[in-house]
C-alpha positions in Angstrom: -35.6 11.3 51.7 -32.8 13.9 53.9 -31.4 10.8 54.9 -30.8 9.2 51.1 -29.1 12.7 50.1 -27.5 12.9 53.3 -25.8 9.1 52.3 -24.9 10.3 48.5 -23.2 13.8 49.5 -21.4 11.6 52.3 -20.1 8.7 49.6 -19.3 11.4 47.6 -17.5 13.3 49.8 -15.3 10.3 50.8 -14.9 9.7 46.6 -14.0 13.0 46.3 -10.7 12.6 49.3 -10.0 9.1 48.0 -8.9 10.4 44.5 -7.5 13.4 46.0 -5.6 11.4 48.5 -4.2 8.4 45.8 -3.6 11.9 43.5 -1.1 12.8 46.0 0.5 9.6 46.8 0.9 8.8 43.4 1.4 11.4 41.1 0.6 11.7 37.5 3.1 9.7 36.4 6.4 10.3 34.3 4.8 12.0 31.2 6.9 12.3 27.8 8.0 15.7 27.0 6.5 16.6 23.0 8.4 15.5 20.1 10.0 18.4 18.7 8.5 20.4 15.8 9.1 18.4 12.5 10.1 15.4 14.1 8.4 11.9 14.1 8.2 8.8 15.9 6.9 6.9 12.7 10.1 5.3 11.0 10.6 3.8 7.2 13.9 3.1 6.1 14.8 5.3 2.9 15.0 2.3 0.6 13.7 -0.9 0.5 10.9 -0.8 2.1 9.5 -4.1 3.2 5.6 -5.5 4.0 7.1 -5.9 7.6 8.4 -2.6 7.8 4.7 -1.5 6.8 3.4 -4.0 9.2 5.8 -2.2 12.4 4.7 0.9 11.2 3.3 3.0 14.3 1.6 7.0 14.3 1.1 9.3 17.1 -2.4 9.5 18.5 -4.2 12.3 18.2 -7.8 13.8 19.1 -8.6 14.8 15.4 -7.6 12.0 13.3 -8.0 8.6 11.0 -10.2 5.2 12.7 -7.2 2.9 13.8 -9.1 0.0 12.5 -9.0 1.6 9.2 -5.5 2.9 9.2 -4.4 -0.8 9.9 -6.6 -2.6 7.4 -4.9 0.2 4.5 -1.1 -1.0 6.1 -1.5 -4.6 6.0 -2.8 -4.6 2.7 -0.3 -2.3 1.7 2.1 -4.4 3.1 0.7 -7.6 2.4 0.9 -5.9 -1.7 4.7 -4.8 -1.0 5.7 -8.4 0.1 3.7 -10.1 -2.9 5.8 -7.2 -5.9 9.2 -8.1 -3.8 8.7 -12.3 -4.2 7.5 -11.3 -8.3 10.6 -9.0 -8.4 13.1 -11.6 -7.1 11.2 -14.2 -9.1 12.1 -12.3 -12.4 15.4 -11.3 -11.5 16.2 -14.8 -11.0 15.2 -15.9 -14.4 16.6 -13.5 -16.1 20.0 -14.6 -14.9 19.4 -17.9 -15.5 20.8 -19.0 -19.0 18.1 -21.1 -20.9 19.2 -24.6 -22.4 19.0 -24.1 -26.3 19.7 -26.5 -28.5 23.3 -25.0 -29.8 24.3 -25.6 -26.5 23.7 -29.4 -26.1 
């Protein structure tokens, strides 16, 4: 039984240097300062905004927050929604300029 406890405070002393040891050689990393206050990553253009801007859309993570899953699913139908309006839209406005064929005009 000493010998078992002897083998996991030795694998865990040599676990223990191992990370300490890579810590050292590598570093943390470059880390990204914070955004400043009142400032965003998350970028719509003012007008016209299309289902693939929607679609590129992309939020900060946070601890406290939405499910990501869900948060997508709500953007791609809203964008999916946006794209379908903009088609209709187009669609009416070319009608409208179209002149109809009466028969005065024959």
């Amino acid at each position: 039984m000493l010998t078992l406890l002897l083998y996991v405070l030795i694998v865990g002393l040599v676990a223990a240097v191992l990370f300490l040891l890579a810590s050292a050689v590598f570093g943390r990393a470059e880390e990204l300062g914070p955004l400043p206050e009142g400032t965003t990553a998350t970028v719509l253009p003012a007008e016209g905004v299309s289902g693939a801007d929607v679609r590129a859309l992309r939020f900060q993570q946070v601890v406290r927050g939405y499910k990501a899953s869900e948060v997508d699913w709500a953007l791609a139908r809203l964008a999916t929604r946006i794209d379908e309006l903009q088609h209709q839209l187009a669609e009416a406005q070319a009608a409208r300029w179209q002149t109809p064929v009466t028969p005065e005009s024959k």
